[in-house]
KEKE-3310 file (N, C-alpha, C; in steps of 0.2 Angstrom, whole numbers, plus 5000, padded with zeros to 4 digits):
npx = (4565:4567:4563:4565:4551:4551:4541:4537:4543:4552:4555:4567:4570:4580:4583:4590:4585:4590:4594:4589:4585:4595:4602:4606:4606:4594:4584:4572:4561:4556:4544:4543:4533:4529:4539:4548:4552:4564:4571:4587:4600:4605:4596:4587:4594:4595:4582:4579:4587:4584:4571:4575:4580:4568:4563:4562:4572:4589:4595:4601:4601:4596:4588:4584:4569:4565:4554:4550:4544:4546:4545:4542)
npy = (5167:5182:5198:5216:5229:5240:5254:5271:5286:5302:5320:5330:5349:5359:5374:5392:5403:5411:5420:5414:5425:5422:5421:5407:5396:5395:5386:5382:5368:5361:5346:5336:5325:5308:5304:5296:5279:5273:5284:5292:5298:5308:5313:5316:5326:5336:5341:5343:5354:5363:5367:5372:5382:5390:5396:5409:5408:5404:5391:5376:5360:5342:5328:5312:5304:5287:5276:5257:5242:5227:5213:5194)
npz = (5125:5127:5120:5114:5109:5097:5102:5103:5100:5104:5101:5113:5116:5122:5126:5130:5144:5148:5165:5184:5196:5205:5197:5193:5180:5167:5159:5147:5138:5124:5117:5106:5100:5091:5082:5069:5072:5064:5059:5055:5063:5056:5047:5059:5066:5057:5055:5071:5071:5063:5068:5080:5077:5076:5087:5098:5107:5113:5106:5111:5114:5111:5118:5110:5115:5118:5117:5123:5123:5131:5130:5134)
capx = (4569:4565:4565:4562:4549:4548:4533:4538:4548:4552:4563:4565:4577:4583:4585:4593:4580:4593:4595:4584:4585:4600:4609:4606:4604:4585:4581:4566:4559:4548:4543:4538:4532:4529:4547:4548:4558:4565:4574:4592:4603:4608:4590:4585:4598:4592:4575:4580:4593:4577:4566:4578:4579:4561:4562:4567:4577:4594:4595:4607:4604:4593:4590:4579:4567:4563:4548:4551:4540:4552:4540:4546)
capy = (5172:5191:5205:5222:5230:5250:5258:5277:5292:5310:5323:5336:5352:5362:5382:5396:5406:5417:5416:5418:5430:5419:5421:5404:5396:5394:5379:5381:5364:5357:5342:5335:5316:5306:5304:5290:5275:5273:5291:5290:5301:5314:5318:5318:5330:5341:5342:5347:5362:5369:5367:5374:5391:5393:5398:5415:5407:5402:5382:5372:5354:5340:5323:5308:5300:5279:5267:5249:5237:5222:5205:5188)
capz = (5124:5129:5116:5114:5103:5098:5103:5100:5101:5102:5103:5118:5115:5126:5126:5135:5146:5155:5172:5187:5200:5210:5193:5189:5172:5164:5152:5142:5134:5119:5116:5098:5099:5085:5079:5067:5074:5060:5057:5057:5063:5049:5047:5065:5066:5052:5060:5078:5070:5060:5074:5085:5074:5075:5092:5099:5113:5109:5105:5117:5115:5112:5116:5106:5121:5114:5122:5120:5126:5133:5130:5134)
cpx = (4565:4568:4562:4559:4550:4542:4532:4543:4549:4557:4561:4568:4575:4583:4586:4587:4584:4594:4590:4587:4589:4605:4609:4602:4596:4584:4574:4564:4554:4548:4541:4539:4529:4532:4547:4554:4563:4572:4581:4594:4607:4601:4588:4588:4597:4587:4576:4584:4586:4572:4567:4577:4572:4558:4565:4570:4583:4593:4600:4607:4599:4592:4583:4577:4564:4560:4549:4547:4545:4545:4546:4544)
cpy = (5179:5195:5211:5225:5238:5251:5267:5282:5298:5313:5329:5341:5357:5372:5385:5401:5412:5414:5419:5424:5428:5421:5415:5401:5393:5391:5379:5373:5364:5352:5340:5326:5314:5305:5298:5286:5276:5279:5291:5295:5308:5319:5320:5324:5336:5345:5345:5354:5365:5368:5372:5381:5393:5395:5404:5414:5403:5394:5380:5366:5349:5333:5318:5303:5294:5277:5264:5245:5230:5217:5197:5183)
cpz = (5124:5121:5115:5108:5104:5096:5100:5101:5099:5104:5109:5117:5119:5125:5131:5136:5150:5159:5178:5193:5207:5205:5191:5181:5172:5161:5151:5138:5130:5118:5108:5097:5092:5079:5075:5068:5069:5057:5057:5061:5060:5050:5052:5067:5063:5055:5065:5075:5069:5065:5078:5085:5075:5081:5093:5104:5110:5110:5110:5115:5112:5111:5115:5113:5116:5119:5120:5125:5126:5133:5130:5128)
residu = (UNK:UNK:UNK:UNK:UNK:UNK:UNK:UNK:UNK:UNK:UNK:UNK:UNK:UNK:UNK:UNK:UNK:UNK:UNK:UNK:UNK:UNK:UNK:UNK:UNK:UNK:UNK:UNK:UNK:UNK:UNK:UNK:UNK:UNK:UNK:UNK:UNK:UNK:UNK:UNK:UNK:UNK:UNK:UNK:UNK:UNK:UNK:UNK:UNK:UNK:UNK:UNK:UNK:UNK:UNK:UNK:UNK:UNK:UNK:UNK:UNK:UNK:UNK:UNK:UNK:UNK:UNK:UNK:UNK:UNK:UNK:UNK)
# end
């Protein structure tokens, strides 16, 4: 029987950078690995808001990247 193990995770968020010089939109990213498997939802959530304020570019979005190691 195959299953999956967690190896790690981070979160990526997103930010408004303006627009370039066609007028289209700009996405700035950050990365912050070292997420704890573990972390639910609420808090994970917390974390990204305050992270997101600590940027001078407006916040937008962010999603939690998972590695899993699949073993048989």
């Amino acid at each position: 029987m195959a299953s999956i193990e967690f190896k790690d995770a981070s979160v990526r968020l997103y930010f408004d950078a303006g627009t370039d010089g066609e007028g289209k939109p700009v996405r700035k990213t950050k990365v912050y690995r070292n997420v704890n498997g573990e972390a639910d939802a609420e808090d994970l959530f917390g974390a990204v808001l305050a992270l997101g304020e600590l940027s001078e570019l407006p916040f937008l979005s962010a999603d939690r990247i998972e590695t899993a190691v699949i073993m048989a």
